[in-house]
C-alpha positions, 0 to 999 in steps of 0.5 A: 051815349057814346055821341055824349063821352065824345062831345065832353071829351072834345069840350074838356080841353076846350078853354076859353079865354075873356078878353079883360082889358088892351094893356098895349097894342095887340097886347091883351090881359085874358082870365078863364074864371074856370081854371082861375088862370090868367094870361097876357099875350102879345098877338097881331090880331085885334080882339074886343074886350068882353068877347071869349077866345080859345087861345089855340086859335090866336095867333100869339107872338113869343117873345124870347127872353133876353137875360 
């Protein structure tokens, strides 16, 4: 029993990501149709259309906002 809370709470903060679209180079539109939240991140790494991610796993670049 206590294999199975562990496994959930592992798994609650485990977000996946679809990869929708390239809008730019390395820059991709990504939806998690469970939190109904969408990103778009600028990485050096290429990812495929269609295929699922977890964000903590990407290599994001943070632009900083020049205003």
């Amino acid at each position: 029993m206590s294999k199975i809370i562990l496994i959930l709470l592992l798994c609650s903060g485990c977000a996946k990501y679809q990869v929708v679209q390239e809008l730019r180079v390395n820059m991709y539109h990504m939806y998690n149709p469970k939190r109904k939240k969408v990103e778009v991140i600028l990485t050096e790494q290429n990812l495929q259309v269609g295929k699922w991610y977890r964000l903590k796993n990407i290599n994001i670049i943070e632009i900083e906002d020049e205003r």
